[in-house]
C-alpha positions as CSV (number, residue, x, y, z in Angstrom):
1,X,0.0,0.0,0.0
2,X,1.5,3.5,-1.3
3,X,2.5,5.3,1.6
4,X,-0.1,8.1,2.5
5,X,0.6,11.5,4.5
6,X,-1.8,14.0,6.0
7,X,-1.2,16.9,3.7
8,X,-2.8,15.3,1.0
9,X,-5.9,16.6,3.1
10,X,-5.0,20.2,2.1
11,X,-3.8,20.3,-1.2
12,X,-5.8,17.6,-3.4
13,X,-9.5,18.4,-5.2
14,X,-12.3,18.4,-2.6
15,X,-14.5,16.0,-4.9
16,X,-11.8,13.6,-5.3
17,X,-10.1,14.0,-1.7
18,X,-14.0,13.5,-0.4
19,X,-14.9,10.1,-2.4
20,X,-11.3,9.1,-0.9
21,X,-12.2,9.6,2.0
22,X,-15.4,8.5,2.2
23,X,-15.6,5.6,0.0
24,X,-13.4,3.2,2.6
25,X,-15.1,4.5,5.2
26,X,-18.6,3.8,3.7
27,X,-17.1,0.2,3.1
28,X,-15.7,0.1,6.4
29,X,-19.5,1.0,7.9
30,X,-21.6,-1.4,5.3
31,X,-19.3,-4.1,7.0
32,X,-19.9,-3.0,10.3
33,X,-23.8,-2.7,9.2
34,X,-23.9,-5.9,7.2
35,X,-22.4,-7.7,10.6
36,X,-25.0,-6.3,12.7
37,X,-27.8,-7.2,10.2
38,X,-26.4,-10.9,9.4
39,X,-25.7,-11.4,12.8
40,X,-29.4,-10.3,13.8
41,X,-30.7,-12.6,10.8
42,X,-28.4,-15.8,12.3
43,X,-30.0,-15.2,15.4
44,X,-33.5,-14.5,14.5
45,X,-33.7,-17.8,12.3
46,X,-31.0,-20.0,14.5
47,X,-32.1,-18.9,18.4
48,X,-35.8,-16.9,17.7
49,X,-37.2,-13.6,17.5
50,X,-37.0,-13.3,21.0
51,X,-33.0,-13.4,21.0
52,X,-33.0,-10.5,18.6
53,X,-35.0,-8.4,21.4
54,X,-32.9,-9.1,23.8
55,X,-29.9,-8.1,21.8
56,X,-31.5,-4.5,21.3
57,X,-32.0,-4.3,24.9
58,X,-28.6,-4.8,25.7
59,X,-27.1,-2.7,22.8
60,X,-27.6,0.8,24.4
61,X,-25.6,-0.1,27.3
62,X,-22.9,-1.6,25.4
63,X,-22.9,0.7,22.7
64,X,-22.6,3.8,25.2
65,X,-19.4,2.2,26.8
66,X,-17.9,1.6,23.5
67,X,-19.3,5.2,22.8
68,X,-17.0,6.7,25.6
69,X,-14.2,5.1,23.2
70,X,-15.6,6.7,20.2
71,X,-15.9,10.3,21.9
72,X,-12.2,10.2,23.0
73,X,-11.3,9.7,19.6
74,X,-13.4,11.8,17.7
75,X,-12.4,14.8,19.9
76,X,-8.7,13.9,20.0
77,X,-9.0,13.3,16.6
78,X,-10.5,16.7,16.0
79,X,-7.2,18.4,17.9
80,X,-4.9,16.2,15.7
81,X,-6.4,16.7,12.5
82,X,-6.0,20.5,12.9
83,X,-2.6,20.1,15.1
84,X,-0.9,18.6,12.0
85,X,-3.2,21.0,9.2
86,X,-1.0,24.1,12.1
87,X,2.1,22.1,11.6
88,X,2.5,21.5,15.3
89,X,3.0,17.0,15.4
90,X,4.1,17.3,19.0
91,X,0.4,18.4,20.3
92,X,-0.8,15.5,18.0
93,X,1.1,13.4,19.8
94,X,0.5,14.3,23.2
95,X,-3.5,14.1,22.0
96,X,-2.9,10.9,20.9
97,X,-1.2,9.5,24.5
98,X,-3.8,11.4,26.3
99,X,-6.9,9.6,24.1
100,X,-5.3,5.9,24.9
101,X,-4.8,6.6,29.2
102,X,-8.2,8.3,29.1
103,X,-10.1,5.4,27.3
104,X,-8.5,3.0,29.5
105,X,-9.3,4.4,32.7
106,X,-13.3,5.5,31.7
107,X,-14.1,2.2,29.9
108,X,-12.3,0.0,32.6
109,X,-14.5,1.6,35.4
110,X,-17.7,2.0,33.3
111,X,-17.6,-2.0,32.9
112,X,-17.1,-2.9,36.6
113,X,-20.3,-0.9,37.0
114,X,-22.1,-2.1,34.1
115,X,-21.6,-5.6,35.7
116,X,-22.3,-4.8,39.3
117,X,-25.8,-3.2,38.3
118,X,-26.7,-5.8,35.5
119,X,-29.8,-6.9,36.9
120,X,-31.2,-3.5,37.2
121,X,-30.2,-2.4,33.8
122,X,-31.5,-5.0,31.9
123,X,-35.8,-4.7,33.3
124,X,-35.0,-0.6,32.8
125,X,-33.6,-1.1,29.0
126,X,-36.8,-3.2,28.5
127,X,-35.5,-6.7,29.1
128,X,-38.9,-8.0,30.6
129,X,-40.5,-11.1,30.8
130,X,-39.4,-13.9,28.2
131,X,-36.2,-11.4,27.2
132,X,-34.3,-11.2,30.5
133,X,-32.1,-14.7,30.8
134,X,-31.0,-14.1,27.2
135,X,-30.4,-10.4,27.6
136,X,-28.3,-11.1,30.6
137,X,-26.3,-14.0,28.9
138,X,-25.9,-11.6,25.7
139,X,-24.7,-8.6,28.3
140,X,-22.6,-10.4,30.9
141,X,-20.2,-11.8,28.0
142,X,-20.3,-8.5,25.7
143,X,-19.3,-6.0,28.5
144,X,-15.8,-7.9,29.1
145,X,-14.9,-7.3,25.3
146,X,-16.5,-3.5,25.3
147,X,-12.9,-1.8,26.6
148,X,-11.2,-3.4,23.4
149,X,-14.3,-2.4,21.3
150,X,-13.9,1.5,22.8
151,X,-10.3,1.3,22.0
152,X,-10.7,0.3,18.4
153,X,-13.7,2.9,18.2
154,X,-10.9,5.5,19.4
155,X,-8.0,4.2,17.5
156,X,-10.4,4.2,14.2
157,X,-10.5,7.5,14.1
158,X,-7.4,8.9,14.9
159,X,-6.1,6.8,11.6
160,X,-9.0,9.1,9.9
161,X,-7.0,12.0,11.5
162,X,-4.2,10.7,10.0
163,X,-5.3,10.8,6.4
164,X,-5.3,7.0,6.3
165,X,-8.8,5.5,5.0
166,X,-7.7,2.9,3.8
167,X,-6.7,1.4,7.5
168,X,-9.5,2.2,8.7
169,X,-12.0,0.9,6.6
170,X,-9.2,-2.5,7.0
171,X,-10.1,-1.9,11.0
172,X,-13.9,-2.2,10.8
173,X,-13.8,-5.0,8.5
174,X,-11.9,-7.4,10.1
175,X,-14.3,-7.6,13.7
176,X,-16.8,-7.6,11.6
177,X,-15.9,-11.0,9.2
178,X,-14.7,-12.1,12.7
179,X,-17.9,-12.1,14.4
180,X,-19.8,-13.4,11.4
181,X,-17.2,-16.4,11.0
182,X,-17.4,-17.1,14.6
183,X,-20.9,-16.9,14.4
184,X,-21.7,-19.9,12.3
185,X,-19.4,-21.8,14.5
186,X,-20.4,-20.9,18.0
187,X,-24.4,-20.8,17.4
188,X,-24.6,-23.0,14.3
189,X,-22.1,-25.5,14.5
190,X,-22.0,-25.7,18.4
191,X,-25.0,-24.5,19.1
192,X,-24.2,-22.3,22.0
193,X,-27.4,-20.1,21.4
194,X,-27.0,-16.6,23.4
195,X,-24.0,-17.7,24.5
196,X,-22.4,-18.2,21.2
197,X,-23.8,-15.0,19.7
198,X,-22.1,-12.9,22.5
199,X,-18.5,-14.9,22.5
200,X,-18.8,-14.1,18.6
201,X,-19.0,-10.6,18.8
202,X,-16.5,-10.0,21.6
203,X,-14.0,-12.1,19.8
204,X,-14.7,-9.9,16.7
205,X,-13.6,-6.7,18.7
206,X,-10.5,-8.8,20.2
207,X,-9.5,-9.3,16.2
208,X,-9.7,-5.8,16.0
209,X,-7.9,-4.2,18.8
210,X,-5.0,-6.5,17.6
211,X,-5.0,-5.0,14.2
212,X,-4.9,-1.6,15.5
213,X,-2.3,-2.2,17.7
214,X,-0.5,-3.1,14.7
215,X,-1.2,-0.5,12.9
216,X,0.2,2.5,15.5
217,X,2.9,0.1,16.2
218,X,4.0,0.0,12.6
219,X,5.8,2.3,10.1
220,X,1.9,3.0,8.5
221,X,1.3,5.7,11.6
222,X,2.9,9.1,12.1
223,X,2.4,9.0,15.4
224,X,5.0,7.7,16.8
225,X,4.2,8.5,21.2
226,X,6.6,7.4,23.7
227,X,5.9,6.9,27.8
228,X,5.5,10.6,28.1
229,X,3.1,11.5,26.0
230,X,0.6,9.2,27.8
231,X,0.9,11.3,30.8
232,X,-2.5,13.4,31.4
233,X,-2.5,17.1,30.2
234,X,-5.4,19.0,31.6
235,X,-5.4,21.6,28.4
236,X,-5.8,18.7,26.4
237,X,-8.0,16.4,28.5
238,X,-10.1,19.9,28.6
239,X,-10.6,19.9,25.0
240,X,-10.9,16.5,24.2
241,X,-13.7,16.5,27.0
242,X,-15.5,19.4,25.0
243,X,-15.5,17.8,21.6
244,X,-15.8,14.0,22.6
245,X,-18.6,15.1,24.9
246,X,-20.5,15.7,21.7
247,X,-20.4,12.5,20.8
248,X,-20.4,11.0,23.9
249,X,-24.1,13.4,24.6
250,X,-25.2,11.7,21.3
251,X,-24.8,8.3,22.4
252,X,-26.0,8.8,25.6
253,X,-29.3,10.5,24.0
254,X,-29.5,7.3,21.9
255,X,-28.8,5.1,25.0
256,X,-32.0,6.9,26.6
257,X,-34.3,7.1,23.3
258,X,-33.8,3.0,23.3
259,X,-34.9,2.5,27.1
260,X,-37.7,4.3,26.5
261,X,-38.7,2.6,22.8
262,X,-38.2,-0.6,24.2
263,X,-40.4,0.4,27.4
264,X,-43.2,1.9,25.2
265,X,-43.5,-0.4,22.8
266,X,-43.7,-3.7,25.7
267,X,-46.2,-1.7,26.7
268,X,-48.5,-1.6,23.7
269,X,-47.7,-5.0,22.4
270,X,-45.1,-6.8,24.2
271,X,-42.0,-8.8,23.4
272,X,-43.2,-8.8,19.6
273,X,-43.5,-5.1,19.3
274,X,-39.8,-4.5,20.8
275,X,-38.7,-7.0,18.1
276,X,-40.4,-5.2,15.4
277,X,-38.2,-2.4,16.9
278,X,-35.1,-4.2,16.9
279,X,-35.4,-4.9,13.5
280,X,-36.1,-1.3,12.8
281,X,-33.1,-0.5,15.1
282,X,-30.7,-3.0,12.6
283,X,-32.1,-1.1,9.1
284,X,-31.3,2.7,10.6
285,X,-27.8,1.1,11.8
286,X,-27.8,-0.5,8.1
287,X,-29.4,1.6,5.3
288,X,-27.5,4.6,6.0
289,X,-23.7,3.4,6.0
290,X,-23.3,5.5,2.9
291,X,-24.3,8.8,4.5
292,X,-22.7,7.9,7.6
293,X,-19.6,7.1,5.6
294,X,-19.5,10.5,3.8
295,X,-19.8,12.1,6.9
296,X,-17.2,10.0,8.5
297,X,-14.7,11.3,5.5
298,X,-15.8,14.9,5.4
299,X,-14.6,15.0,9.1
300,X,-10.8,15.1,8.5
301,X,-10.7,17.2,5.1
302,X,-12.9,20.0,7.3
303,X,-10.7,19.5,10.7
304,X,-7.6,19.7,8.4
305,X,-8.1,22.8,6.3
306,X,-9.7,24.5,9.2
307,X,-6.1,24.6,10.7
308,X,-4.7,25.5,8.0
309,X,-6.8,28.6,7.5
310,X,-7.9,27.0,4.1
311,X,-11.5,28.2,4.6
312,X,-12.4,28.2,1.1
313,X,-11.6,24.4,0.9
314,X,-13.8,24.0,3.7
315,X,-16.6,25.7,2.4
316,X,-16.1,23.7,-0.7
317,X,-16.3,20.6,1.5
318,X,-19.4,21.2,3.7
319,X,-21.3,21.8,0.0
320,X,-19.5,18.8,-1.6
321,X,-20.5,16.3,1.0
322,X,-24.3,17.7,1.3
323,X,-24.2,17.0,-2.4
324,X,-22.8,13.2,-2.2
325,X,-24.5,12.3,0.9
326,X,-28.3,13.4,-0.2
327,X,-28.1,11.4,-3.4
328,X,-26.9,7.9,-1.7
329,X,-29.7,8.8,1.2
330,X,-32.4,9.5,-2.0
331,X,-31.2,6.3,-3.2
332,X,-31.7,4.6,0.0
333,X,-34.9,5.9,0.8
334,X,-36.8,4.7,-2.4
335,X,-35.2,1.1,-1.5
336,X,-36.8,0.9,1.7
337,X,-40.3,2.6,0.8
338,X,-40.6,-0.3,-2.4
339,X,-38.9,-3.8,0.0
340,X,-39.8,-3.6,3.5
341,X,-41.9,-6.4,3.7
342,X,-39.0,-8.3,1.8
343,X,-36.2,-6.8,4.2
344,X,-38.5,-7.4,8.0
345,X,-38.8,-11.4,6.3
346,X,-34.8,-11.8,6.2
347,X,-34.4,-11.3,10.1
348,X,-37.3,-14.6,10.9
349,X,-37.9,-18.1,10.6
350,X,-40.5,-20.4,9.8
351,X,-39.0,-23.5,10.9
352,X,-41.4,-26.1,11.5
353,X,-39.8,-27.0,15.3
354,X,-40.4,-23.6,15.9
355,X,-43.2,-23.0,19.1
356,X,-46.4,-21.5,18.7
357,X,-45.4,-18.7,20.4
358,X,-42.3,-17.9,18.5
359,X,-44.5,-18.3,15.6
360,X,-47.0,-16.1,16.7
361,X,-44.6,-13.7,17.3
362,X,-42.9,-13.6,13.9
363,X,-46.0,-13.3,11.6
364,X,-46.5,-10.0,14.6
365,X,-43.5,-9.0,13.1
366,X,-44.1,-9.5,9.6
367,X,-47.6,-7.7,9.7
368,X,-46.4,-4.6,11.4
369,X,-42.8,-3.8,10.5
370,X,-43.7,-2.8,7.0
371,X,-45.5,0.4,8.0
372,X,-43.0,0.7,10.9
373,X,-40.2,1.4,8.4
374,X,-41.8,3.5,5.8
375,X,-42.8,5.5,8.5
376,X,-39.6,5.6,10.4
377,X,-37.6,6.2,7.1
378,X,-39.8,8.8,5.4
379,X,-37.2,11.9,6.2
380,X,-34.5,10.0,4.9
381,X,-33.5,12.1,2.1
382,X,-32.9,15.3,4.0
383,X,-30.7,14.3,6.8
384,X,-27.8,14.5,5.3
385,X,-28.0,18.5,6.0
386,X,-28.5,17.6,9.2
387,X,-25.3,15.1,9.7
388,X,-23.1,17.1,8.0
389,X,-24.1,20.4,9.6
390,X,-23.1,18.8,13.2
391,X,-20.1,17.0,11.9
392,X,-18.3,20.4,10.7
393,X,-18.7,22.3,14.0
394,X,-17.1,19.3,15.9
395,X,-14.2,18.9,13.0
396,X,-13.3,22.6,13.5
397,X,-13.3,22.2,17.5
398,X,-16.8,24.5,18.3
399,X,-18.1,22.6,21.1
400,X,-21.0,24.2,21.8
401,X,-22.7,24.6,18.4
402,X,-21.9,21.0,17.6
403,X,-23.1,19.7,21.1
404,X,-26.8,21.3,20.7
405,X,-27.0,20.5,17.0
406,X,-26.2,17.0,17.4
407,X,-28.8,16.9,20.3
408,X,-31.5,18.6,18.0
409,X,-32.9,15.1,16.4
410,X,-32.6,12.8,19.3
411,X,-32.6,15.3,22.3
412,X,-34.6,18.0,21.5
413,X,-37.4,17.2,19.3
414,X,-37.7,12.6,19.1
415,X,-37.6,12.1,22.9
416,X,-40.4,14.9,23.3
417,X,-42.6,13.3,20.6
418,X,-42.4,9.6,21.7
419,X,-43.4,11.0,25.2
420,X,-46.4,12.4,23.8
421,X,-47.8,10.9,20.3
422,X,-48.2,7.6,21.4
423,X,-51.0,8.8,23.8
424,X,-52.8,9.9,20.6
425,X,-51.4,8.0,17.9
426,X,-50.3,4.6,19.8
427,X,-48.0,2.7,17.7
428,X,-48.4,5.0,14.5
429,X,-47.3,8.2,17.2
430,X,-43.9,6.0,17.8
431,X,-43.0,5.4,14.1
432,X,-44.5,9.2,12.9
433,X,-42.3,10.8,15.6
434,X,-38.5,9.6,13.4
435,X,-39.7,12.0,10.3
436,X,-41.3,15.1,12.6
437,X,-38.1,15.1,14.1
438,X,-35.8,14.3,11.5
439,X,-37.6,17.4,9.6
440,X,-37.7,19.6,12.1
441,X,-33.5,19.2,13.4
442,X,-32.9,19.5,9.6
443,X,-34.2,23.2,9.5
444,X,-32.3,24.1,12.4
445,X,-29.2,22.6,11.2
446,X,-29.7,23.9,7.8
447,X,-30.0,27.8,9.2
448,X,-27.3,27.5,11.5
449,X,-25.1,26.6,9.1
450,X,-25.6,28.9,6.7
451,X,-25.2,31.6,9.2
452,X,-22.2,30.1,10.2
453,X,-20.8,29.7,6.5
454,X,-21.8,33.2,5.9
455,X,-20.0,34.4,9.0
456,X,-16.9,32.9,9.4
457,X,-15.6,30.8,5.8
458,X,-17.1,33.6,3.1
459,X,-14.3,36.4,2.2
């Protein structure tokens, strides 16, 4: 592989810098996506529907661990990305020590507590009735292998920083195969059941945190820290505290919006209605990996050029990735509104050893995840304004802006709506409530953006 440096960030065409960018990293998330999706399908049709609602319940607490990885490095990555656009490698390198002792120490502590209050997490996610023992199986087993997942998550994106794609898209692949791999043989071929399915996945992030470990330890990574460097330097910790708590807010918003989903929906039609959720949850981690990818690539080139003073190539950017990222979500959208009966069939099973319960449960499914998703998907073309719009001010280190625009969707507007249409609407308020607020934090976005475009990056 050619050997790749971070100034390409500021000198090459946006359009061809972006799909650089963003193409591996788009690859990198389909994987990611795809693994979630297959590994919900293997379990769905080789354990039951059941096992698929107990592996959304536990996902939120997982996933906000791992998240705590993911905002380290995201708002590292943000000082690095600009520390090396201002010429100045010896911040990036301090960033970079700092972001590795700080994961370590917050994920480390967050799983001895996960563990010591896993029976009291589980019933408030939504893990009730006939989900709890396999929710608790799935958990137990996944939180030991969440510190290697948040230090992938962190070390992902701080080879983005770097101006390496490539890597990274390597770096979400390979947990990803892993866990699919050791999927067939653990629940398949053993048939260890929950069991199996949670070994899987936390060997998956085990084959990961070796490959980045590899990677930093290698001749591919500038950054080259020594002990030093991993010593805690308030400044820094301050600032990657700022920007990672972006990030960190979003997840924890999502961690909240899926306790009370998975609560709301038991309540109006039990464990079948929280799978129709769960399979809902899969297709909006799923269908948009190429928006998510484009956004995942348009953080560096902004970040980069911001420190550089390069604000025309940022402004460039910021259009440039609006552009790409609306047409794969248009593309997107019109897949899910024609094949959604056709996609919710993928995740069950018919089996003929299958109870009548289980059975009962999937043609639940079938009958109502349909409308659920053209419903839940029926902003998608638009929020790409919104993505991008909160990924710049995080890439160019604004805090604030980026904290309350990410929170707009989730925070401000979704959690509101689920609280209140339901009473009206039932299970149509749940689903209506994803496009009212995807609409209404895309007009927010959209005019602070264009203030902020106008204000600070126009001549």
């Amino acid at each position: 592989m050619a050997k790749v440096t971070s100034e390409e960030l500021g000198v090459e065409p946006i359009g061809k810098l972006l799909i650089k960018q963003a193409v591996p990293a788009s690859i990198g998330i389909l994987v990611m996506s795809l693994n979630v999706l297959v590994d919900s399908i293997f379990v769905g049709n080789w354990i039951g529907s059941i096992a698929i609602a107990a592996i959304n319940v536990v996902l939120p607490v997982s996933f906000f661990i791992a998240a705590l990885g993911m905002a380290i490095g995201i708002g590292g990555s943000s000082i690095i990305s600009r520390a090396l656009g201002a010429n100045n490698k010896e911040k990036a390198l301090k960033t970079f020590g700092n972001q590795i002792t700080l994961t370590l120490i917050v994920t480390i502590s967050m799983v001895a507590l996960g563990l010591y209050y896993v029976d009291s997490l589980i019933p408030a996610f939504g893990g009730k009735g006939a989900i709890f023992d396999p929710a608790k199986i799935y958990y137990t087993i996944i939180l030991y292998g969440v510190p290697f997942l948040a230090l992938c998550m962190m070390g992902n994106t701080v080879i983005r920083a770097e101006g390496k794609p490539k890597f990274a898209m390597i770096a979400m692949i390979i947990p990803s195969v892993g866990n699919l791999l050791m999927d067939y043989i653990f629940i398949y071929v053993f048939d260890w059941g929950m069991h199996g399915a949670a070994w899987a996945t936390t060997v998956g992030y085990l084959l990961c945190f070796v490959y980045i470990l590899y990677f930093f330890l290698s001749n591919n990574s500038e950054l080259k820290i020594s002990l030093p460097h991993f010593g805690l330097d308030m400044p820094i910790l301050r600032e990657i505290g700022s920007l990672g708590f972006v990030t960190l807010a979003r997840q924890a918003v999502t961690s909240i919006t899926y306790l009370l989903m998975n609560n709301i929906l038991f309540n109006l039609g039990g464990e079948a209605m929280v799978a129709v959720y769960a399979i809902i949850g899969r297709m909006l981690m799923f269908a948009l990996f190429p928006v998510f990818g484009v956004t995942q690539g348009f953080l560096p080139i902004a970040g980069f050029n911001y420190g550089a003073e390069k604000y025309d190539r940022v402004k460039e950017s910021i259009y440039t990735a609006i552009k790409y990222a609306v047409l794969v979500a248009t593309i997107v959208f019109v897949v899910l509104m024609v094949f959604p009966g056709e996609i919710a069939s993928l995740f069950l099973s018919n089996r003929p050893e299958l109870s009548e319960k289980e059975l009962a449960t999937n043609a639940f499914v079938l009958q109502h995840a349909p409308f659920a998703m053209r419903l839940v998907f029926a902003a998608t073309p638009i929020i790409a304004l919104q993505l991008i719009g909160a990924a710049y001010f995080q890439a160019v280190g604004k805090a604030i802006p980026a904290l309350l625009l990410t929170l707009t969707r989730q925070g401000f507007f979704f959690i509101p709506l689920i609280l209140i249409l339901p009473h009206f609407m039932e299970e149509t308020g749940v689903w209506l409530s994803f496009p009212i607020a995807d609409t209404l934090s895309t007009v927010v976005t959209g005019l602070y953006l264009a203030r902020e475009v106008k204000l600070r990056l126009s001549n």
